[in-house]
N, C-alpha and C positions, 0 to 999 in steps of 0.2 A: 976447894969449896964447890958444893955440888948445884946446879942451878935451878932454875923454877921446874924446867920439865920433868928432869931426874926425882924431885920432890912431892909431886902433886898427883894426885889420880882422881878421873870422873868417880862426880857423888853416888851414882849407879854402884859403881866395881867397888867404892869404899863401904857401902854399905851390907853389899855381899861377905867382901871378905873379914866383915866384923860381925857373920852370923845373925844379922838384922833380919836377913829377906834376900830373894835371888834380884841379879840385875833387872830382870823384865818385870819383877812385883816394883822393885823400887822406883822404875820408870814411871809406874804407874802413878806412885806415892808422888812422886816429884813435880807429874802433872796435874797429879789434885790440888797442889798446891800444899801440901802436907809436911815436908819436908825444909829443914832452915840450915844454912849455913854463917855462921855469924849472928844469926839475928836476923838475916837476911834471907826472904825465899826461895828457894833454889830452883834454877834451870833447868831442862834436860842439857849434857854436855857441861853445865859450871864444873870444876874446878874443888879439888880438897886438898890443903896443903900443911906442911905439918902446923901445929899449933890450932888448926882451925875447930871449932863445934860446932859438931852438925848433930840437929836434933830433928827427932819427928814426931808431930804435934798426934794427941789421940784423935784417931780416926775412926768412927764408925765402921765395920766390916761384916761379913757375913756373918745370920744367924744374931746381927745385935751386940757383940762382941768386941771389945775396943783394944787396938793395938798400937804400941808406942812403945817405945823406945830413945833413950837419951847418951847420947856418947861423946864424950870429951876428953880427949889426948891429955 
């Protein structure tokens, strides 16, 4: 059985490596408060573990332009 750590990865890295946005865009996102895990709004440094959905609310961006994304394991 594999444990929490082995399982889990910052919501930064998990949203990179599911082609969202790079880590330092998503920081960003996490800091505006844009981003949810569970339902929940995410940290910098929270925590994604399997089973979890993490979504990110439309955001205003440059140029007027609204970007969002939804993803659930």
């Amino acid at each position: 059985m594999m444990n929490d750590i082995e399982t889990s990865v910052r919501v930064n890295k998990y949203l990179a490596q599911k082609g969202v946005t790079t880590r330092r865009e998503a920081d960003i996102l996490i800091a505006e408060g844009s981003v949810y895990i569970n339902s929940a709004k995410a940290r910098l440094g929270d925590k994604v573990f399997a089973g979890d959905s993490v979504t990110i609310r439309a955001v205003p961006r440059r140029g007027g332009a609204l970007a969002w994304a939804r993803r659930s394991p």
